[in-house]
C-alpha positions as CSV (number, residue, x, y, z in Angstrom):
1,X,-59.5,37.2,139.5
2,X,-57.1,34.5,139.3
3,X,-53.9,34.4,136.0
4,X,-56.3,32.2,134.3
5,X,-59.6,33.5,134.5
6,X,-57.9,36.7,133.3
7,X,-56.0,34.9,130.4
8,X,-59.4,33.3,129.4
9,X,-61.3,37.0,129.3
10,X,-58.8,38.6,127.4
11,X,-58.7,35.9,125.0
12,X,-62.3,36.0,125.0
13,X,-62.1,40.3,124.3
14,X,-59.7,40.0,121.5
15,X,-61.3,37.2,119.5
16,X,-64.5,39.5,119.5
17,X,-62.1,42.4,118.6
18,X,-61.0,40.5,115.8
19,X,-64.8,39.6,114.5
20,X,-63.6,35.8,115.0
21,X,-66.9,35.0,116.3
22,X,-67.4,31.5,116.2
23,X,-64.1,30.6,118.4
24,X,-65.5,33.7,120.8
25,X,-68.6,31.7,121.3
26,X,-66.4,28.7,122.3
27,X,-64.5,30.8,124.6
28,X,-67.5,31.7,126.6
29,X,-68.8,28.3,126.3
30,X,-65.6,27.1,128.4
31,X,-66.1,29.8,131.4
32,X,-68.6,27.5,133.3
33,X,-65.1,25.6,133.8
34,X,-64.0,28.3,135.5
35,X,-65.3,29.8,138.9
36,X,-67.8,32.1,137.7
37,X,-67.7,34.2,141.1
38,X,-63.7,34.8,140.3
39,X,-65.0,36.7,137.3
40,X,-65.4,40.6,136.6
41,X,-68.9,40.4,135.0
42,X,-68.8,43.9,133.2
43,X,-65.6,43.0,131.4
44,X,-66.8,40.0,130.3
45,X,-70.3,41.4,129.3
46,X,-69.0,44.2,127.5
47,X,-66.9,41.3,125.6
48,X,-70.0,39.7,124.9
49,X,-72.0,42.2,124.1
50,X,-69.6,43.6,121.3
51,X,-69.5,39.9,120.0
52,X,-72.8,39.6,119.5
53,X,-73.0,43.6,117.7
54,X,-69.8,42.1,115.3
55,X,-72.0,39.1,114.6
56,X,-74.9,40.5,113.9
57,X,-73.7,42.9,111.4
58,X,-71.6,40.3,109.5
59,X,-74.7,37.8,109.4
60,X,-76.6,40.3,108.7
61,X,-74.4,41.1,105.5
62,X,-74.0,37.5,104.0
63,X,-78.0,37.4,104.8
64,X,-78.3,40.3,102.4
65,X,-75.8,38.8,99.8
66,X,-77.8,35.5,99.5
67,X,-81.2,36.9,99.2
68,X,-79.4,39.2,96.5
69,X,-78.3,36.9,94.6
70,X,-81.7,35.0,94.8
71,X,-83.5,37.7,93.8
72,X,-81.6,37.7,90.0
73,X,-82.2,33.5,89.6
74,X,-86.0,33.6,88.6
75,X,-89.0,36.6,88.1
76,X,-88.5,40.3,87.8
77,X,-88.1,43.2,90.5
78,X,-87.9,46.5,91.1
79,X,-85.3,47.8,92.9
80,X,-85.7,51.5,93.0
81,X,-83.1,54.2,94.1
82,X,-82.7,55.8,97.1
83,X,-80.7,58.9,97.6
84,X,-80.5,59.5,101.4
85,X,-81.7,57.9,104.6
86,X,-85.5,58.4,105.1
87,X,-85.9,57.8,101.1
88,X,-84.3,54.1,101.6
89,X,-86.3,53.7,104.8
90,X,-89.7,55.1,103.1
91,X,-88.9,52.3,99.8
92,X,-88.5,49.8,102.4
93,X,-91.5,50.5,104.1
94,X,-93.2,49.8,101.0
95,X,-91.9,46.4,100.5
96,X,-89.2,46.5,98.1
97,X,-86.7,43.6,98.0
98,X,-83.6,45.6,97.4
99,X,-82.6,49.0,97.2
100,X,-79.8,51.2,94.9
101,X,-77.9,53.9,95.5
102,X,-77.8,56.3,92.8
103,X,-75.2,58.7,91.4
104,X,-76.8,61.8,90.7
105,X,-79.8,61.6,93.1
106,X,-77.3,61.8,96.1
107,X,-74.7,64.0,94.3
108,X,-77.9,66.3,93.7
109,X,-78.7,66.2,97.5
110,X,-75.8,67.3,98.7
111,X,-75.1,70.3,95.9
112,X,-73.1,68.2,93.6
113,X,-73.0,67.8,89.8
114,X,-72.9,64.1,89.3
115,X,-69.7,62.6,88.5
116,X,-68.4,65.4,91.0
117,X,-68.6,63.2,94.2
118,X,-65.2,62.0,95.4
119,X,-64.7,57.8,96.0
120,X,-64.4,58.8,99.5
121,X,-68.1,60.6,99.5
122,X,-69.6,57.9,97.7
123,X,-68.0,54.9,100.4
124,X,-69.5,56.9,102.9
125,X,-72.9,57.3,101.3
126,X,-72.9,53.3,100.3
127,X,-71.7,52.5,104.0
128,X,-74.9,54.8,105.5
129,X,-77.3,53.2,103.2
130,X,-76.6,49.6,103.3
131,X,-76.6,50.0,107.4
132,X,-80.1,51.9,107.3
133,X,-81.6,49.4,104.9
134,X,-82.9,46.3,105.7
135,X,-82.8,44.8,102.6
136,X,-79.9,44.6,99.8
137,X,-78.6,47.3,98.4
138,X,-77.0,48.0,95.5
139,X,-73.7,50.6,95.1
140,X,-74.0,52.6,91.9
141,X,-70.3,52.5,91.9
142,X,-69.7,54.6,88.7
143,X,-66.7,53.8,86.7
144,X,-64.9,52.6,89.7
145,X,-63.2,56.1,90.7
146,X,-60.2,55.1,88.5
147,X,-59.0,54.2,84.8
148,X,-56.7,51.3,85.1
149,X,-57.9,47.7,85.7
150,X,-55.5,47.8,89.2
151,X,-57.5,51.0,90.4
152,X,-60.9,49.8,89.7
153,X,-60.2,46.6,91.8
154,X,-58.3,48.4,94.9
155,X,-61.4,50.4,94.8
156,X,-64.0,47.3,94.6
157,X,-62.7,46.2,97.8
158,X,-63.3,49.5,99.3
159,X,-67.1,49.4,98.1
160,X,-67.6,45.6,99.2
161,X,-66.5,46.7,102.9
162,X,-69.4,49.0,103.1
163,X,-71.6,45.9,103.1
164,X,-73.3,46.7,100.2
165,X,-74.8,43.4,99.1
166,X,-74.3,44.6,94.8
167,X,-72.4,47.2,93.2
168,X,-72.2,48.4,89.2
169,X,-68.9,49.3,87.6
170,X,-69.6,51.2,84.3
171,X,-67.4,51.7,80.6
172,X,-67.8,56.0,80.7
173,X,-64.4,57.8,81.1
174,X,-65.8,60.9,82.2
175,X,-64.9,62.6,78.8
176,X,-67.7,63.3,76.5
177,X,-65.8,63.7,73.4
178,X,-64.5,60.0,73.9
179,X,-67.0,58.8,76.5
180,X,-66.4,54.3,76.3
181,X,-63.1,52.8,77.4
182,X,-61.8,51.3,74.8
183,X,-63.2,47.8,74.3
184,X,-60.3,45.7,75.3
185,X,-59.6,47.7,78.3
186,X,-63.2,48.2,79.1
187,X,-63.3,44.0,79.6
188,X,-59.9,44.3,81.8
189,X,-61.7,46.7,84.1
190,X,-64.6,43.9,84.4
191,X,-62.3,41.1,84.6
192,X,-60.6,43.5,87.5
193,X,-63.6,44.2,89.5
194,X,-64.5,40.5,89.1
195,X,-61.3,39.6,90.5
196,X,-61.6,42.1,93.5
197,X,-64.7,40.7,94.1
198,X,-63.5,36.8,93.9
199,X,-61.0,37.4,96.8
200,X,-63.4,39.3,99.2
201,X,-65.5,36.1,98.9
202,X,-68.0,36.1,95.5
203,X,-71.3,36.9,97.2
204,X,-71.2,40.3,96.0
205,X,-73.6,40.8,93.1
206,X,-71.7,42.1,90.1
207,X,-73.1,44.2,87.5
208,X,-71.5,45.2,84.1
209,X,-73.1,48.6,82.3
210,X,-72.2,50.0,78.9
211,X,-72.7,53.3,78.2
212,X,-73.5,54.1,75.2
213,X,-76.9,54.8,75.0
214,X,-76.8,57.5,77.3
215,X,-73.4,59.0,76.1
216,X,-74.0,60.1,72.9
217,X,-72.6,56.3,71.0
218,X,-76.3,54.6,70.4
219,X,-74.6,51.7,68.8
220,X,-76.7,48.4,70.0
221,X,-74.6,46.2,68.0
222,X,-71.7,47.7,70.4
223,X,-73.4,47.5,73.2
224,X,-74.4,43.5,72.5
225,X,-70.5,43.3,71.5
226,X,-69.5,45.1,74.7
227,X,-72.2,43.0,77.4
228,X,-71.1,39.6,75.9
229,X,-67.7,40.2,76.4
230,X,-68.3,41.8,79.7
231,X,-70.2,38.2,80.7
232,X,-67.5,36.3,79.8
233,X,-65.8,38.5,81.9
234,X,-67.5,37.5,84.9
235,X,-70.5,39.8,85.2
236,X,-73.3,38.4,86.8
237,X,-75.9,40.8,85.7
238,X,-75.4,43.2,82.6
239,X,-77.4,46.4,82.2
240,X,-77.4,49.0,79.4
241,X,-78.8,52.7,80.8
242,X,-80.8,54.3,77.7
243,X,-82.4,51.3,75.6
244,X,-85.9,51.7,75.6
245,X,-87.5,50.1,72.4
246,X,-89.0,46.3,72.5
247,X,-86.2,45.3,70.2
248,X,-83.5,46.8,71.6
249,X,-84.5,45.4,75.5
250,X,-85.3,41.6,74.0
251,X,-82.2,42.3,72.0
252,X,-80.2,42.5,74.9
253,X,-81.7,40.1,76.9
254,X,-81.1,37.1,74.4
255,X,-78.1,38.5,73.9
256,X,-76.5,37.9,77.6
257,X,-78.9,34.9,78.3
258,X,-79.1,33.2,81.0
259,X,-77.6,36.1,82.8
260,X,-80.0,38.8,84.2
261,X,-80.2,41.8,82.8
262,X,-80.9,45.2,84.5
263,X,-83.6,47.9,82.9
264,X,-83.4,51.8,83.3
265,X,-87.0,53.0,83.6
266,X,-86.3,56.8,83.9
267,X,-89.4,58.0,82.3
268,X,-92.8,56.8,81.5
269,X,-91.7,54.8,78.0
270,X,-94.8,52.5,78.2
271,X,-94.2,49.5,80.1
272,X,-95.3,47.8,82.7
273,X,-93.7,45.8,85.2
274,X,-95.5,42.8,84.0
275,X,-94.7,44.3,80.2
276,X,-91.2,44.3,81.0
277,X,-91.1,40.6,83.0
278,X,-92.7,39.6,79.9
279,X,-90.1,40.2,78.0
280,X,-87.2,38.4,79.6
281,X,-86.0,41.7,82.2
282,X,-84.9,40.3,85.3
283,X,-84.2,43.5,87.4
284,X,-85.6,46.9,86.7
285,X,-84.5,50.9,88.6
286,X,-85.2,54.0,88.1
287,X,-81.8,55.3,88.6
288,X,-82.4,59.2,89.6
289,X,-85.7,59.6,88.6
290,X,-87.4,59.1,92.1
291,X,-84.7,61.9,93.4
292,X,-85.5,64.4,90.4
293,X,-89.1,63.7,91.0
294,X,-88.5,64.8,94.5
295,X,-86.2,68.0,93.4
296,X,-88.5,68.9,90.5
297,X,-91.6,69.2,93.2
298,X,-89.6,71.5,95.2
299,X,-88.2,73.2,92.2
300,X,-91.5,74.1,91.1
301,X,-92.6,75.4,94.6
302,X,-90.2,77.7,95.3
303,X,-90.3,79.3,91.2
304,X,-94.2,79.7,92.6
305,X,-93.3,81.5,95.7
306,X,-90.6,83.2,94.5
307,X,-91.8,84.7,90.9
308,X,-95.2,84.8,91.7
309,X,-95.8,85.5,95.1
310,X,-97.8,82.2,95.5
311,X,-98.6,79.1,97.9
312,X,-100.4,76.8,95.2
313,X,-98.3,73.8,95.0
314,X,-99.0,73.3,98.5
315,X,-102.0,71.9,98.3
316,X,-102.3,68.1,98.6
317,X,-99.1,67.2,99.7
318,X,-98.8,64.4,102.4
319,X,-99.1,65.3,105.8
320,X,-96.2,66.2,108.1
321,X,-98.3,64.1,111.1
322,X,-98.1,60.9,108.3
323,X,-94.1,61.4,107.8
324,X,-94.2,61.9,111.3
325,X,-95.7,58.3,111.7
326,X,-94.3,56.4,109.7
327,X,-90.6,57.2,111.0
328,X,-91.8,57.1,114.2
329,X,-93.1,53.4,114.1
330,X,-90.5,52.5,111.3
331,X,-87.8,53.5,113.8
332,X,-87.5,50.4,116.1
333,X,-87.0,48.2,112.7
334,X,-84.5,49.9,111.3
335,X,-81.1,47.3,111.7
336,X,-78.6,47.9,114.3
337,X,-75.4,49.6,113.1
C-alpha cells in the first residue's frame, strides 16, 4: 500500500471513529482516485462497516426525536410503560408510537424500592430501552438524581446520551415531610434541565411534572401555579401524576395551553381514550401500572401455591408456544445496537 493510500484509510477510520459521518462518506467517495488494487480491503471494510453502524444509530436517534416531537403537535396517544426488554418489545408489537420507562416498574424488577435506583442504574436501563425500542421512548428521569439546578443539568446530559428521544424531570425532594422544592427553585431546576437540553441540540422532548397530587400536597391551584411557571420555563409538555377529576384534567389543560399535557391513567377512573382526547389531553401513560399488573398476577400465584397448596391461577394464561412466537418473529425487527 503506497504513503498515500494509507494516509487516505486512516483518515477514512478515524473520521468513522469520531461519528463524523458525512466527511467519512466523502472520504470513501475519493478512493476510486486511488488504485483500488493498492488497497487492504478488510481495513477499509471494517472502516466502513463501523461508519455505517455509527450512522445508523445516530439517524436512527434524531428519527426518533422528530416523530416525538410530532407526536405532541395534534391528537392524543398512549404511550404506555415498559419496565424491561421483552415488555417494550411486546408494547411495540402492538403498535404503540412511543414508549416510557418507568420508575418503580423497573426498580420493582430488579428488587428495588422506587426512588432506591442509583442515576447510574437508571442510565443504563434508559440506554437498554431506547436501543431495544423501535419507536421513542421516554426516560422517567425522576427528580434528576440531584437537588441543585447545576446537578440536574450535568445529569440531563447524561440521560440525553442514552438516546432516549423524551425525558421527565419532577419537583419531589425525596422527603415526605416536605415533598415539593420550593417554588423558585423548583423553576431553576426546569430552567436547568431546559438549558442542558438546549446545548445537546433541542430535539429532546421535555417534560415538567409537579408532584403534589401524589405526595400528600393536593393543592390544584399550586399545581396550575407551579406548571405555568414551569412552561415559561421552557417545558414542552407539563404533566401532573394524581389528578383525576374532569375539572381538575380540563383545569390543567387550559391552564398550560397550547402546550401538551401528559395524563396518569393508573387505575380504571372512567375514561376513555376518546374521553380523555376529548378533553384537550394530548399524551396519556400508565406509569407502573402495566408492571404492578404483571407483579400482582404473580403475586397472587405464588400466595395460591404457597398457602394453599394450589395450581388455580394457572388456568388461562397465554401460551408459552405464543411468547415463544412472537419473540421469535419479532427478533429480526428489533434495531441494531
Amino acid at each position: 500500500m503506497t504513503a498515500q493510500s494509507k494516509w487516505r484509510l486512516k483518515a477514512i477510520t478515524s473520521q468513522c471513529r469520531n461519528n463524523e459521518a458525512s466527511r467519512g462518506f466523502h472520504a470513501v467517495k475519493q478512493l476510486d482516485k486511488l488504485a483500488i488494487a493498492d488497497i487492504a480491503i478488510a481495513p477499509l471494510l471494517e472502516a466502513l462497516s463501523e461508519l455505517q453502524r455509527l450512522q445508523d444509530r445516530v439517524m436512527g436517534i434524531a428519527d426518533k426525536r422528530r416523530a416525538f416531537r410530532a407526536l405532541h403537535e395534534s391528537g392524543c396517544f398512549v404511550i404506555p410503560n415498559p419496565w424491561n426488554v421483552g415488555s417494550a418489545r411486546y408494547l411495540q408489537g402492538l403498535g404503540f408510537k412511543a414508549l416510557a420507562t418507568t420508575s418503580s416498574g423497573y426498580a420493582h424488577s430488579i428488587g428495588y424500592a422506587d426512588g432506591d435506583v442509583t442515576l447510574d442504574m437508571v442510565l443504563a436501563h434508559c440506554r437498554e430501552i431506547a436501543q431495544v425500542a423501535g419507536v421513542p421512548v421516554n426516560a422517567d428521569f425522576e427528580g434528576g438524581f440531584a437537588d441543585d439546578p447545576e446537578g440536574v443539568a450535568a445529569n440531563v446530559r447524561l440521560c440525553i446520551d442514552t438516546g432516549v428521544a423524551g425525558l421527565s424531570i419532577e419537583d419531589f425532594t425525596e422527603n415526605d415531610a416536605d415533598p415539593l422544592y420550593e417554588f423558585g427553585l423548583a423553576v431553576k431546576r426546569v430552567r436547568a434541565a431546559r438549558d442542558a437540553i438546549d446545548k445537546a441540540g433541542g430535539d429532546v422532548v421535555f417534560t415538567a411534572r409537579t408532584e403534589g397530587f401524589i405526595r400528600g400536597r393536593p393543592d390544584l391551584a399550586e399545581t396550575v401555579r407551579r406548571l405555568k411557571a414551569f412552561a415559561d420555563a421552557g417545558a414542552d409538555c407539563l404533566y401532573a401524576p394524581g389528578i383525576k377529576t374532569r375539572e381538575q384534567i380540563e383545569t390543567v389543560v387550559k391552564a398550560v395551553a397550547p402546550l401538551p399535557v401528559n395524563l396518569l391513567m393508573p387505575a380504571p377512573m372512567g375514561f376513555t381514550v376518546s374521553d380523555i382526547a376529548a378533553m384537550g389531553v394530548r399524551r396519556i401513560s400508565v406509569g407502573g401500572t402495566l408492571a404492578r399488573v404483571a407483579m400482582h398476577a404473580f403475586i397472587q400465584s405464588a400466595r395460591q401455591i404457597a398457602q394453599e397448596g394450589k395450581f388455580d391461577s394457572f388456568a388461562g394464561i397465554t401460551p408459552n408456544a405464543e411468547l415463544n412466537r412472537f419473540f421469535h418473529d419479532d427478533l429480526p425487527r428489533r434495531p441494531k445496537s
